[in-house]
mmCIF file of the C-alpha atoms, coordinates in Angstrom:
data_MODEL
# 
_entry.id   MODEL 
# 
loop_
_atom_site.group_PDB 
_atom_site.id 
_atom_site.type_symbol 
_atom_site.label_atom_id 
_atom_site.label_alt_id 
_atom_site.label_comp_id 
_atom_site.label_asym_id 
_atom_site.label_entity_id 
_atom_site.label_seq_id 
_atom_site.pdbx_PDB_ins_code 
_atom_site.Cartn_x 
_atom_site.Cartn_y 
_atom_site.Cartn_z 
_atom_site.occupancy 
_atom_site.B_iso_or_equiv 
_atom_site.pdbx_formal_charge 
_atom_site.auth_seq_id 
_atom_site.auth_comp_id 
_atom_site.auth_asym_id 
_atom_site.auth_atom_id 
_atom_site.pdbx_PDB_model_num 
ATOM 1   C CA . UNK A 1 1   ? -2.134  -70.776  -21.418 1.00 0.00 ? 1   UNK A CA 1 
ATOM 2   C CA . UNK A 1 2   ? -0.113  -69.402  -18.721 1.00 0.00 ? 2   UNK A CA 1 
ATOM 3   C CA . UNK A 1 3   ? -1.637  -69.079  -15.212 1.00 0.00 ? 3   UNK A CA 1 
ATOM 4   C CA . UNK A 1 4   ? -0.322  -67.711  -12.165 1.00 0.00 ? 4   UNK A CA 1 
ATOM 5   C CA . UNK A 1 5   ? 1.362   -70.076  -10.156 1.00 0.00 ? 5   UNK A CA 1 
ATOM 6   C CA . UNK A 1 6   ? -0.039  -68.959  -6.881  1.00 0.00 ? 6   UNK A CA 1 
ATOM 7   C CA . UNK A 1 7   ? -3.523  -68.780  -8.384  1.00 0.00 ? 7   UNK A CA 1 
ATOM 8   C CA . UNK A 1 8   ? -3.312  -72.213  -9.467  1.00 0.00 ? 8   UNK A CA 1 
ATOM 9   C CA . UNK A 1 9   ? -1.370  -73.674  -5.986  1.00 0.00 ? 9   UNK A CA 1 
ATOM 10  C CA . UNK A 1 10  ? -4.502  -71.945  -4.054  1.00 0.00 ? 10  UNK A CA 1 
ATOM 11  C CA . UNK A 1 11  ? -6.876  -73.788  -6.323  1.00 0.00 ? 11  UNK A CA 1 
ATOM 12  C CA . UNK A 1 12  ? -5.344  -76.970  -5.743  1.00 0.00 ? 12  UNK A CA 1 
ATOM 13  C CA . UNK A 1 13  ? -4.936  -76.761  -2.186  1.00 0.00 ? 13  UNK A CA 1 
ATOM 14  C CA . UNK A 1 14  ? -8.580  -76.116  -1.879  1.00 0.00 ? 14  UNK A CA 1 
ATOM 15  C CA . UNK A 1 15  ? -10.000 -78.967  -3.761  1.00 0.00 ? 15  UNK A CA 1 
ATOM 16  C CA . UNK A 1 16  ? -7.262  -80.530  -1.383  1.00 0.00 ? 16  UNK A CA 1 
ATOM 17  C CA . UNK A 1 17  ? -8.935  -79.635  1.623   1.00 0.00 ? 17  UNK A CA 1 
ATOM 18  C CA . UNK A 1 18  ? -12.480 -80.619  -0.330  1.00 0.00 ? 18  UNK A CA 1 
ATOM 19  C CA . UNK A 1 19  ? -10.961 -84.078  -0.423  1.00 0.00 ? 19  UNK A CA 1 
ATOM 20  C CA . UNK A 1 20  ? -10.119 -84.744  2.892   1.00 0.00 ? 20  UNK A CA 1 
ATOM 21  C CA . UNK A 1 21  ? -13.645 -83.487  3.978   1.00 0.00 ? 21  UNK A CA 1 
ATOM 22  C CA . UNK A 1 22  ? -15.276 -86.219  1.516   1.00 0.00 ? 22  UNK A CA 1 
ATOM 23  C CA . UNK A 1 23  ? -12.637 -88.916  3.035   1.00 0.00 ? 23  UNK A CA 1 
ATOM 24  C CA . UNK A 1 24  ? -14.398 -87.728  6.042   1.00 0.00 ? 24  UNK A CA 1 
ATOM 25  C CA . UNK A 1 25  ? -17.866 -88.874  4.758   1.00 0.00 ? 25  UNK A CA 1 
ATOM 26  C CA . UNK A 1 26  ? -16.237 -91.476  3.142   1.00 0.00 ? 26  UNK A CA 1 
ATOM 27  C CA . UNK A 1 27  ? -15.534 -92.980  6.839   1.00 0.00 ? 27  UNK A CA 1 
ATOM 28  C CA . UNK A 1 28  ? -19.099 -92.047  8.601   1.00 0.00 ? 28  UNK A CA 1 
ATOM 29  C CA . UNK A 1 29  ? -21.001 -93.816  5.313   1.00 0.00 ? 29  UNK A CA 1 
ATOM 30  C CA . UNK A 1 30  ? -22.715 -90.681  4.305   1.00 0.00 ? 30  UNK A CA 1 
ATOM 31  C CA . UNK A 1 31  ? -25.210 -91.542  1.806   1.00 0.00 ? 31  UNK A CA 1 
ATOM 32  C CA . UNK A 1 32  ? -25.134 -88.058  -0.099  1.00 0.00 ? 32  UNK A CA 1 
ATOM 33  C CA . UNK A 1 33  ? -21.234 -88.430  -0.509  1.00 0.00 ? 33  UNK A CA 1 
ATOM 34  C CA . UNK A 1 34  ? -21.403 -89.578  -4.272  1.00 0.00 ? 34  UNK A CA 1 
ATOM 35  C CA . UNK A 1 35  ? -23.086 -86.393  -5.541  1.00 0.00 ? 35  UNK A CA 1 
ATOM 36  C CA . UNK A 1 36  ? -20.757 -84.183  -3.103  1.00 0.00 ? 36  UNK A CA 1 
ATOM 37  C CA . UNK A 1 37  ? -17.551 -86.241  -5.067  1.00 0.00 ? 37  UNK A CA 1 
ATOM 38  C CA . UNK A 1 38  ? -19.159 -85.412  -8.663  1.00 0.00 ? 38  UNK A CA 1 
ATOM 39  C CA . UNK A 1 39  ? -19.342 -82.022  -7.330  1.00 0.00 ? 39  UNK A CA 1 
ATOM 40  C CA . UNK A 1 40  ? -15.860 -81.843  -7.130  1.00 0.00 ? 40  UNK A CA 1 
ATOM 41  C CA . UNK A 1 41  ? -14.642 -84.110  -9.878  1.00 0.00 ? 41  UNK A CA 1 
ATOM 42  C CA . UNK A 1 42  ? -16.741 -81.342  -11.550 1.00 0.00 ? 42  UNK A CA 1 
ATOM 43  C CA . UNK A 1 43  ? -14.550 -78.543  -10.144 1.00 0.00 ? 43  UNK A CA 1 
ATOM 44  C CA . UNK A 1 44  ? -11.338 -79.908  -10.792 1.00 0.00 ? 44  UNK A CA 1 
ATOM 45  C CA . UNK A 1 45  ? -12.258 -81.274  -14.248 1.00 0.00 ? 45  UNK A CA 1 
ATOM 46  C CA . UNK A 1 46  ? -13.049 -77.327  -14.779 1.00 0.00 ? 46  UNK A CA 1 
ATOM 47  C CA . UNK A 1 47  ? -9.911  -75.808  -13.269 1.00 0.00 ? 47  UNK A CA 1 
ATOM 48  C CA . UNK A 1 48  ? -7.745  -78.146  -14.929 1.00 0.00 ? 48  UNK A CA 1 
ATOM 49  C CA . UNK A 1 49  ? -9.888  -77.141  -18.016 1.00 0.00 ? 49  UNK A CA 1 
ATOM 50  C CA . UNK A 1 50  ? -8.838  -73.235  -17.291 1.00 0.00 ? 50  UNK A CA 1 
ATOM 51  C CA . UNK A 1 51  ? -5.640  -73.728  -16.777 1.00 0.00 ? 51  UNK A CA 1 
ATOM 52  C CA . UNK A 1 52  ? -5.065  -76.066  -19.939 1.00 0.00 ? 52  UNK A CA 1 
ATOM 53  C CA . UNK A 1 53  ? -3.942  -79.612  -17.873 1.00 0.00 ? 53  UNK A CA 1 
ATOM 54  C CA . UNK A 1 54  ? -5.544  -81.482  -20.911 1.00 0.00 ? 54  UNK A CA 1 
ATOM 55  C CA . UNK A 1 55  ? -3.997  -84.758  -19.291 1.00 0.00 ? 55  UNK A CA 1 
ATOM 56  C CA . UNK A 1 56  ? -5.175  -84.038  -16.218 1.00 0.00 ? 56  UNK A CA 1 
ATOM 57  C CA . UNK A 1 57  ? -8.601  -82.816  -17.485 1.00 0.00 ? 57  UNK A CA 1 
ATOM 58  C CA . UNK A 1 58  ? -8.969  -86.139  -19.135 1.00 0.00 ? 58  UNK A CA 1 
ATOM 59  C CA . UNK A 1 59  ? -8.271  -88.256  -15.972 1.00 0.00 ? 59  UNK A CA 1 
ATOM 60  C CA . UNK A 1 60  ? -10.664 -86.449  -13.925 1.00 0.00 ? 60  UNK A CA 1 
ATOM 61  C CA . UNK A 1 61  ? -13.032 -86.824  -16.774 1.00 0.00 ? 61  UNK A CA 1 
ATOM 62  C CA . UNK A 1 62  ? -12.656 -90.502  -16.608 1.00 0.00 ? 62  UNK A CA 1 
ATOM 63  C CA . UNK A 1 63  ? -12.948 -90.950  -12.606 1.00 0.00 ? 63  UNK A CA 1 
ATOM 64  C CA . UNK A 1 64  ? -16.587 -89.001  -13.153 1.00 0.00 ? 64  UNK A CA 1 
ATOM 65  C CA . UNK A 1 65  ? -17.717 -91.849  -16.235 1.00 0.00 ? 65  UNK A CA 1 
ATOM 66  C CA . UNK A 1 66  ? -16.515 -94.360  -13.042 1.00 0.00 ? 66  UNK A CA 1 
ATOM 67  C CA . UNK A 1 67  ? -18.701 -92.931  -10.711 1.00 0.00 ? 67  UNK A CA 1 
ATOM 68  C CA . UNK A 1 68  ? -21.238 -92.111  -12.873 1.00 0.00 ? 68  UNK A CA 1 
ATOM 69  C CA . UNK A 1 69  ? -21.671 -95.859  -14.394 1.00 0.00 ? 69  UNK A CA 1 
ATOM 70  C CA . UNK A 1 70  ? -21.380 -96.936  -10.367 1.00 0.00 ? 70  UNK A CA 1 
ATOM 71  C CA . UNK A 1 71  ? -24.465 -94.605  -9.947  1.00 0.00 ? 71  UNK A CA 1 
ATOM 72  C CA . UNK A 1 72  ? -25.940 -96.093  -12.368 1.00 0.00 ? 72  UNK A CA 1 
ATOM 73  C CA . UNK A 1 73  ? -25.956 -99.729  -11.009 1.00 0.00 ? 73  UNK A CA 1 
ATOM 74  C CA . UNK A 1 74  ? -23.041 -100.732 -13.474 1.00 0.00 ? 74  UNK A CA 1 
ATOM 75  C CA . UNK A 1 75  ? -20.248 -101.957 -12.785 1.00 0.00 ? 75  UNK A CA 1 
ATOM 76  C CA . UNK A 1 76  ? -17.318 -99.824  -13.918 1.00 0.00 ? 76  UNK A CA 1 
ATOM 77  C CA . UNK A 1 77  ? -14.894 -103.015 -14.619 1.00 0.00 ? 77  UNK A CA 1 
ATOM 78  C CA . UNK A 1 78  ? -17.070 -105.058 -15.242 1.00 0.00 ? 78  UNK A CA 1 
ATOM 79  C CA . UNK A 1 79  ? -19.569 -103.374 -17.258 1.00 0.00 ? 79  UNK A CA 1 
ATOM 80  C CA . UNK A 1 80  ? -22.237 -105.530 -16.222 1.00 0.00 ? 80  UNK A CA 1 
ATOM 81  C CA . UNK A 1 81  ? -25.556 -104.101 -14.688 1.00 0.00 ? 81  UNK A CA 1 
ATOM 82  C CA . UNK A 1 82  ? -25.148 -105.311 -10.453 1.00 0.00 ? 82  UNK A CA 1 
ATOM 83  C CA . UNK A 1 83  ? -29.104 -106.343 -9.354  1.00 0.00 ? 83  UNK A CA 1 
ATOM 84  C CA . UNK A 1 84  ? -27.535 -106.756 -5.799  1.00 0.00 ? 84  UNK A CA 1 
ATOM 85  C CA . UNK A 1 85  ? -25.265 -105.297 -3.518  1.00 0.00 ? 85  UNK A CA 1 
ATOM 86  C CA . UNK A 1 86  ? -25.444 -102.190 -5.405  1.00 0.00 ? 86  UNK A CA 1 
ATOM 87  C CA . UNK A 1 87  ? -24.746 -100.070 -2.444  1.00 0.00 ? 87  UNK A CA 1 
ATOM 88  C CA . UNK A 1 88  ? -20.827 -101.965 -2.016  1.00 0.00 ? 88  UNK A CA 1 
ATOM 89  C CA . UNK A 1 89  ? -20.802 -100.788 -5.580  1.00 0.00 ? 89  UNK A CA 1 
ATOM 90  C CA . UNK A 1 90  ? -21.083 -97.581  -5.715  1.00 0.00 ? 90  UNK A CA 1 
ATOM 91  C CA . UNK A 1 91  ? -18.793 -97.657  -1.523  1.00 0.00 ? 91  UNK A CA 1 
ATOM 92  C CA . UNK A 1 92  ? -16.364 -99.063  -3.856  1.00 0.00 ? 92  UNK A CA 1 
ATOM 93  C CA . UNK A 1 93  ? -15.790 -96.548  -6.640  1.00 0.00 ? 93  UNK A CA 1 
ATOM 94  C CA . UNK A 1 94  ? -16.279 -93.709  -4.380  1.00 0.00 ? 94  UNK A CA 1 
ATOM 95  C CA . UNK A 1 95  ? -13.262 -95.225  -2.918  1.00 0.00 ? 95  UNK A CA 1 
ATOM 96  C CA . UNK A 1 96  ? -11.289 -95.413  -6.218  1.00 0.00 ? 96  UNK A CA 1 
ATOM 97  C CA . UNK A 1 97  ? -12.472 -91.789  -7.003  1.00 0.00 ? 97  UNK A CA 1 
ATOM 98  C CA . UNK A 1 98  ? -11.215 -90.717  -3.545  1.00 0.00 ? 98  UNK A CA 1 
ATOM 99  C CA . UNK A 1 99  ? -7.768  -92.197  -4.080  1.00 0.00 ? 99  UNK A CA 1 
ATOM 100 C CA . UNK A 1 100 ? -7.360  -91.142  -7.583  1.00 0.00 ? 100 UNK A CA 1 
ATOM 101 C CA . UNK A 1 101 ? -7.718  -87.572  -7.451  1.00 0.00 ? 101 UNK A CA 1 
ATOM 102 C CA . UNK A 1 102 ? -5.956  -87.452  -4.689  1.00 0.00 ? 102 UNK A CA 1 
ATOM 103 C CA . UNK A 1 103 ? -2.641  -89.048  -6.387  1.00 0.00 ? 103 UNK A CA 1 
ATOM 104 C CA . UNK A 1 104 ? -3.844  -86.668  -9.366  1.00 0.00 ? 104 UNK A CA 1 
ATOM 105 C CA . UNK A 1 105 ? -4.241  -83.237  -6.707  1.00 0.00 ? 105 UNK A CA 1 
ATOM 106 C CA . UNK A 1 106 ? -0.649  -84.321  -5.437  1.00 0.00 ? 106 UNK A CA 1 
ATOM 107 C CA . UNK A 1 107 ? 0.881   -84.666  -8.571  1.00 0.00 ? 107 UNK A CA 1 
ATOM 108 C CA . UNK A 1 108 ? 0.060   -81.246  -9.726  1.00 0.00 ? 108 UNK A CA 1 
ATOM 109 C CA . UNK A 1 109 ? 0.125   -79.591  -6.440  1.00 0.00 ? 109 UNK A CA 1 
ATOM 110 C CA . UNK A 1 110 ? 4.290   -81.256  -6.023  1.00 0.00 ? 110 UNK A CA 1 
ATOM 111 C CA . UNK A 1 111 ? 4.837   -80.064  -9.898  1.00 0.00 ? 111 UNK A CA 1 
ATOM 112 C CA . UNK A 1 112 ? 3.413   -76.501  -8.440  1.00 0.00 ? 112 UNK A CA 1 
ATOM 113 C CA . UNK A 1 113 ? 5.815   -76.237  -5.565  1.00 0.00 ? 113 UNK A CA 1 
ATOM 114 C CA . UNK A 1 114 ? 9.044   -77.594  -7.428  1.00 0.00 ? 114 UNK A CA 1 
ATOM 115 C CA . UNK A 1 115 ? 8.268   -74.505  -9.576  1.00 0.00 ? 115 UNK A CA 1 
ATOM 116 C CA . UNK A 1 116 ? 7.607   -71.868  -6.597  1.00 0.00 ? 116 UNK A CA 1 
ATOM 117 C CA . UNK A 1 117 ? 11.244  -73.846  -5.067  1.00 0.00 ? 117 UNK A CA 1 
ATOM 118 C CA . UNK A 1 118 ? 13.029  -73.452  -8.171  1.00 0.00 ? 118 UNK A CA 1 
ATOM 119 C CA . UNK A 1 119 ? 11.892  -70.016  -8.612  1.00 0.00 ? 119 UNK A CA 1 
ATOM 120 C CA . UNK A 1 120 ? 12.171  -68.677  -5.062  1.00 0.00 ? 120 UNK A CA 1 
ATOM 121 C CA . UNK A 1 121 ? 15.920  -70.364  -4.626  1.00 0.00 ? 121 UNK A CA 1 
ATOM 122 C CA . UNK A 1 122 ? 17.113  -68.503  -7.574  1.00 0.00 ? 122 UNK A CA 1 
ATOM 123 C CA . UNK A 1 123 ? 15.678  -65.246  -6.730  1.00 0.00 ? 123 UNK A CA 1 
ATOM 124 C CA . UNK A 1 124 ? 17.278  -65.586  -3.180  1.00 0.00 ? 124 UNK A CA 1 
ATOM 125 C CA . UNK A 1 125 ? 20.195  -66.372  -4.588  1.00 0.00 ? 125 UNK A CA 1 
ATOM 126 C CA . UNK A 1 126 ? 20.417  -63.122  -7.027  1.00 0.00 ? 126 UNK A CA 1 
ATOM 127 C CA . UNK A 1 127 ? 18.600  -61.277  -4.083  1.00 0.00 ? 127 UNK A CA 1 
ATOM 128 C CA . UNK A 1 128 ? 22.246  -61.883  -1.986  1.00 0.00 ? 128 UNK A CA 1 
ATOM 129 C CA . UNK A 1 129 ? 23.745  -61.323  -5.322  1.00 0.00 ? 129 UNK A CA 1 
ATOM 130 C CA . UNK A 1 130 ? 22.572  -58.030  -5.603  1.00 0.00 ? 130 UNK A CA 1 
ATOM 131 C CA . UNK A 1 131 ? 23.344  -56.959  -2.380  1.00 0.00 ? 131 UNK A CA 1 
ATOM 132 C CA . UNK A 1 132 ? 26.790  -58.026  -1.907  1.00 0.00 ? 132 UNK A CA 1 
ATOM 133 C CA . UNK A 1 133 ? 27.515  -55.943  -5.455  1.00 0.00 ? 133 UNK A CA 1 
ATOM 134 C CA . UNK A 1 134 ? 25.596  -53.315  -3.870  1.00 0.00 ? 134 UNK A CA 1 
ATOM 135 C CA . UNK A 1 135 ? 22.815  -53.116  -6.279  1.00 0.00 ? 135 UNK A CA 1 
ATOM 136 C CA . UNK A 1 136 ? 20.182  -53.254  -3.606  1.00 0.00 ? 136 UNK A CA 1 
ATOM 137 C CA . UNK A 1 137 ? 20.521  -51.567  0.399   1.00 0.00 ? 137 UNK A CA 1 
ATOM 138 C CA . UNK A 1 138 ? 19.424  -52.861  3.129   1.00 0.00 ? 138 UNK A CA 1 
ATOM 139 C CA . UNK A 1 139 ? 17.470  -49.134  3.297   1.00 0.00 ? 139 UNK A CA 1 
ATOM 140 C CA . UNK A 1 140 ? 16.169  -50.109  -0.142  1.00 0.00 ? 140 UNK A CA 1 
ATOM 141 C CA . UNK A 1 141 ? 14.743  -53.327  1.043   1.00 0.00 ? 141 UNK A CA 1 
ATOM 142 C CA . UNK A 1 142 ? 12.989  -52.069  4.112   1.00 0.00 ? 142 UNK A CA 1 
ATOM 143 C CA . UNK A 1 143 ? 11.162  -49.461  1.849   1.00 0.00 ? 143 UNK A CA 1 
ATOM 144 C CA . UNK A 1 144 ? 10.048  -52.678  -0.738  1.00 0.00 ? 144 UNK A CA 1 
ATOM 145 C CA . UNK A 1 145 ? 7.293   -53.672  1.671   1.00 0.00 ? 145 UNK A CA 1 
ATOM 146 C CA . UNK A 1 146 ? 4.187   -53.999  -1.116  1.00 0.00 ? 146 UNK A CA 1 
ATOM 147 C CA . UNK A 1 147 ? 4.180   -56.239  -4.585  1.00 0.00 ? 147 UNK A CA 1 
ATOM 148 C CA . UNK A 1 148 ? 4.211   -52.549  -6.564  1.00 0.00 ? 148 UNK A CA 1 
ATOM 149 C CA . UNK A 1 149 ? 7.354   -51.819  -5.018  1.00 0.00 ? 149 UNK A CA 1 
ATOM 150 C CA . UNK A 1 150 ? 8.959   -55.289  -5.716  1.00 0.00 ? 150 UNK A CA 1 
ATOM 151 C CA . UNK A 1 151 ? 7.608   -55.312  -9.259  1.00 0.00 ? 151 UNK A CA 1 
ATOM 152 C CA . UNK A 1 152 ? 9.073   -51.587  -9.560  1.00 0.00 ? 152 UNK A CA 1 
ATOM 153 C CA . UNK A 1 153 ? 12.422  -52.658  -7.701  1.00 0.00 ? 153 UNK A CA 1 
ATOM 154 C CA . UNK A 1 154 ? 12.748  -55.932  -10.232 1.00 0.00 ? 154 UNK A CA 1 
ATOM 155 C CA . UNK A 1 155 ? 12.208  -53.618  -13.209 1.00 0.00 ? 155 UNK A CA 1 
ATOM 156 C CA . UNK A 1 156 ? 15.162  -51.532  -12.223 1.00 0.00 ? 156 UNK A CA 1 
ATOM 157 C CA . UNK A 1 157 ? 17.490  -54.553  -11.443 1.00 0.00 ? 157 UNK A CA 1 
ATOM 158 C CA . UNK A 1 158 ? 16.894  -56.110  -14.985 1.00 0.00 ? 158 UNK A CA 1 
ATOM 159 C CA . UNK A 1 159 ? 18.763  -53.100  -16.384 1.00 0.00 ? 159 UNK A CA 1 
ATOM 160 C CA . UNK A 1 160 ? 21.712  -55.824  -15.227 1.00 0.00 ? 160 UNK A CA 1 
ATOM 161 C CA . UNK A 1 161 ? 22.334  -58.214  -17.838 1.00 0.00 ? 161 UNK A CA 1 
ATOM 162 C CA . UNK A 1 162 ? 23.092  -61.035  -15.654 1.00 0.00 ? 162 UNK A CA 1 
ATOM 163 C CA . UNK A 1 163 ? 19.828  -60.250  -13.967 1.00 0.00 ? 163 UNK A CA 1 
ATOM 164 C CA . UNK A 1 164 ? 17.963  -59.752  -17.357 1.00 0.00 ? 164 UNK A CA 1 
ATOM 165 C CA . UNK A 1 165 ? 18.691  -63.264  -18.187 1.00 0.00 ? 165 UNK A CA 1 
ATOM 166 C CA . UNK A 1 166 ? 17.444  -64.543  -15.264 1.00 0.00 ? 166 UNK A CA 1 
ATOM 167 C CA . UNK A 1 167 ? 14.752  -62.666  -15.123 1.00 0.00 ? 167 UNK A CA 1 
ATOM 168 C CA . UNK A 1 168 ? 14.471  -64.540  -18.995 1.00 0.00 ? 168 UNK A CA 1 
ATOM 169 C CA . UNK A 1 169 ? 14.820  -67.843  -17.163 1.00 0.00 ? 169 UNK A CA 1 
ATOM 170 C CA . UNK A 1 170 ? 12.226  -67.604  -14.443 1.00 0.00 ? 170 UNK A CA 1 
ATOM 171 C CA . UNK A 1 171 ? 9.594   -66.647  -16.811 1.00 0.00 ? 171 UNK A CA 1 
ATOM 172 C CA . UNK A 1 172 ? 9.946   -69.539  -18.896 1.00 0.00 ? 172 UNK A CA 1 
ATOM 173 C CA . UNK A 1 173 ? 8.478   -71.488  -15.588 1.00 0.00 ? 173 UNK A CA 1 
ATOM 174 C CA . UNK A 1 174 ? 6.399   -67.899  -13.614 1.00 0.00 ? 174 UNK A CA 1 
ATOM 175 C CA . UNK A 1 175 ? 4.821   -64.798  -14.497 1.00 0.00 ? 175 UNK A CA 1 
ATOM 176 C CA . UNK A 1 176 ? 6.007   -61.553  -13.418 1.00 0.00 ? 176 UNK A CA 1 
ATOM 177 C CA . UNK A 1 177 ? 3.236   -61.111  -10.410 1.00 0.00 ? 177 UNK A CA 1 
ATOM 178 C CA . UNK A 1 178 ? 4.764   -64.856  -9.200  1.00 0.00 ? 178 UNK A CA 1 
ATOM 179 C CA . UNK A 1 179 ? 8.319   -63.293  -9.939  1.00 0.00 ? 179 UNK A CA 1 
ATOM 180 C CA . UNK A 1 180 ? 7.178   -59.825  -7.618  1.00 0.00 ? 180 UNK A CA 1 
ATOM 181 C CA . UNK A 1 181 ? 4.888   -62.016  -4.825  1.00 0.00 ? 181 UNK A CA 1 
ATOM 182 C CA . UNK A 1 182 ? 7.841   -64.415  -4.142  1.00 0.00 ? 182 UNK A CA 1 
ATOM 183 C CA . UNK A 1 183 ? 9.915   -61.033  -3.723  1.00 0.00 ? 183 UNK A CA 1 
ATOM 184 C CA . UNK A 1 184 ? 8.235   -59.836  -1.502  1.00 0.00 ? 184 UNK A CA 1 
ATOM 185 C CA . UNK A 1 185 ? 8.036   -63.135  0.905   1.00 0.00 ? 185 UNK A CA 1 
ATOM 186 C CA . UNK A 1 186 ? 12.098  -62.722  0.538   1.00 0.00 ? 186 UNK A CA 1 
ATOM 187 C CA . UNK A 1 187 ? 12.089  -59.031  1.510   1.00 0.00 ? 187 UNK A CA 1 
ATOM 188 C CA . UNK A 1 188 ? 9.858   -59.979  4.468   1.00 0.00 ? 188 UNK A CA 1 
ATOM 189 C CA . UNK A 1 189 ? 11.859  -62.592  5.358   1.00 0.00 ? 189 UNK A CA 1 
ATOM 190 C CA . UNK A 1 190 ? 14.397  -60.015  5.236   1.00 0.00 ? 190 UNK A CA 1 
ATOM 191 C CA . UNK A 1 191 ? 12.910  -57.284  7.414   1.00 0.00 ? 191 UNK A CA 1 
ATOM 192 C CA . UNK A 1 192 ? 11.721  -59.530  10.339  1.00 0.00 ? 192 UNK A CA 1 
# 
């Protein structure tokens, strides 16, 4: 299933943000800080779910059977019911839940913005392209100041067959509303 790009890098950086406010509890001891992390193991299992991560889905899947067993008052490496010291328990996987979605968040959020690099590099690069073979004005790019217009202007530019077959090339990676959004951040660029 494709997914926006942008959709899925605001996602991410949101349960990012989610997970530096439970590192937060984490720190102060806050009792209710378990249920808050299911919460969001919940989330992200579900977004990666939506956007078809299987891989991902599954390890977010197993860091909630960790906490959940933890909750529980078993051990998740052991899996040996703890009679004492229950509460280190359950400290403890919270802590290996904390650091393991947050190497899984960074993984997909780095894979995210190699893509949106990638993607806005080449289009920068045909951008100048297209303006030193006089395809585009610099009148032309001062009127391009919405996504319609950028999605209207990259229509007419893949009438170019070099820019047809890029245009071929980004969406292997993007979607068309990622290929017109990271236009118009260039033409912005551009008119400031």
């Amino acid at each position: 299933m494709t997914v926006l790009i942008h959709f899925k890098k605001q996602h991410l950086e949101g349960f990012n943000d989610e997970l530096i406010s439970l590192n937060e509890k984490f720190i102060k001891k806050d009792f209710n800080l378990d249920k808050k992390l299911m919460q969001l193991l919940s989330s992200t299992q579900e977004y990666y779910r939506q956007v078809g991560e299987s891989t991902a889905e599954g390890n977010v899947s197993q860091l909630k059977i960790h906490l959940d067993l933890a909750v529980s008052g078993i051990d998740p490496l052991s899996l040996e019911r703890v009679k004492t010291r229950r509460r280190d328990l359950l400290r403890t996987a919270c802590y290996h839940c904390l650091s393991s979605l947050s190497n899984i968040l960074e993984h997909s959020l780095q894979t995210i913005e190699g893509l949106l690099l990638n993607a806005s590099e080449t289009i920068n690069q045909l951008l100048l392209s297209a303006f030193q073979s006089k395809l585009i004005t610099e009148d032309l790019i001062k009127k391009t100041d919405t996504i319609e217009k950028c999605t209207a202007l990259w229509s007419s530019l893949k009438t170019n067959e070099q820019i047809a077959l890029i245009d071929k090339k980004l969406k292997l990676d993007i979607l068309q509303e990622d290929i017109s959004i990271l236009l118009d951040i260039a033409f912005s660029k551009l008119n400031n």
